[in-house]
C-alpha positions in Angstrom: 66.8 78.3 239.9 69.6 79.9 242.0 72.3 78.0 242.7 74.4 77.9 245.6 77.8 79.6 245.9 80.5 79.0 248.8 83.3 81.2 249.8 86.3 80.4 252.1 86.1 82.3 255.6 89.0 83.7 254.7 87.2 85.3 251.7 84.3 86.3 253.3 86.2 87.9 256.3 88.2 89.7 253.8 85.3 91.5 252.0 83.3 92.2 255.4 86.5 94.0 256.8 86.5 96.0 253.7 82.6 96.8 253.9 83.0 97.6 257.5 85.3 100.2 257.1 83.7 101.5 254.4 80.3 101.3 256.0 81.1 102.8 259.6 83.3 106.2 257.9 80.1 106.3 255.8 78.0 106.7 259.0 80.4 108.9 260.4 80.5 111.2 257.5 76.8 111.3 257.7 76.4 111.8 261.3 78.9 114.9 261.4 77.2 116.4 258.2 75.0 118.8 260.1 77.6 119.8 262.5 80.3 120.9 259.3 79.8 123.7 256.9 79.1 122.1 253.6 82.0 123.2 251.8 84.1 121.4 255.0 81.8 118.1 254.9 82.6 117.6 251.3 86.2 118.3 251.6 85.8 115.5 254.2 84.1 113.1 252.0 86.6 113.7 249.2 89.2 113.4 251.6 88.3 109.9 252.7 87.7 108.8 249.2 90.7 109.9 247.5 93.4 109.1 250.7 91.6 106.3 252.6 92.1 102.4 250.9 88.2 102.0 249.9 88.5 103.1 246.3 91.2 99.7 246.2 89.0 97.6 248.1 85.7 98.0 246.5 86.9 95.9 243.4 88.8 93.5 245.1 85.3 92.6 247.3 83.7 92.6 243.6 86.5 90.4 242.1 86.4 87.7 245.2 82.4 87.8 245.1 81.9 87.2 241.0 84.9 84.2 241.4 82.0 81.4 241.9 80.0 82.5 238.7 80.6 81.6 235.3 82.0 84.1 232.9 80.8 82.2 230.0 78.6 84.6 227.4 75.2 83.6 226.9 73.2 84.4 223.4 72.9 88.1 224.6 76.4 88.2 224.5 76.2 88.5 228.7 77.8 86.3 231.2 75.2 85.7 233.9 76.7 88.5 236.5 76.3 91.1 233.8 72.7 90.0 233.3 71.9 90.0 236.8 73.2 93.3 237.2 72.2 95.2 233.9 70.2 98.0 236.0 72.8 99.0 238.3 72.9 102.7 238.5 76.5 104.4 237.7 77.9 108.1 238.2 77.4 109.6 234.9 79.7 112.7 233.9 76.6 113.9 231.7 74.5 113.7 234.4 76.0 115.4 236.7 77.0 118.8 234.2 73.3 118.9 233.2 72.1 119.2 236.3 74.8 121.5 237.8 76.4 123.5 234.9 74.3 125.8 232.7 73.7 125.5 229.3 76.4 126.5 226.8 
């Protein structure tokens, strides 16, 4: 049964600020991507990544989010956020040369 987790408003205010500005220069990366040549638009998008304070706040909203679950391992040798979340889908280096470098 899920259980119930509780965060301080100063908490969750802290993580929505983060996702906010995150979430809105998303849309606004999207929204001028037809207007920019695509070389410009990624520029843009790497630009934002690499200068802007998301990259930092990302795991500090994961670090304040996991604080209410246990970090105890279970049999599989998992605490329960690690269970939960076995399936997320990560960048993968591999990945990304297959499909855009040629073969050697």
């Amino acid at each position: 049964m899920p259980q119930k987790v509780s965060f301080s408003e100063q908490e969750v205010i802290k993580v929505l600020t983060h996702l906010n500005g995150i979430v809105v220069s998303l849309d606004r990366l999207t929204s001028v991507h037809i207007d920019l040549p695509p070389e410009l638009w990624r520029t843009a998008v790497f630009e934002y990544f690499m200068s802007s304070e998301a990259l930092k706040a990302l795991p500090q909203c994961r670090e304040i989010l996991s604080r209410p679950f246990s970090t105890e391992l279970g049999p599989d040798d998992m605490d329960d956020l690690e269970r939960a979340m076995q399936h997320s889908e990560y960048w993968s280096f591999g990945d990304f040369v297959k499909r855009h470098l040629p073969p050697s």
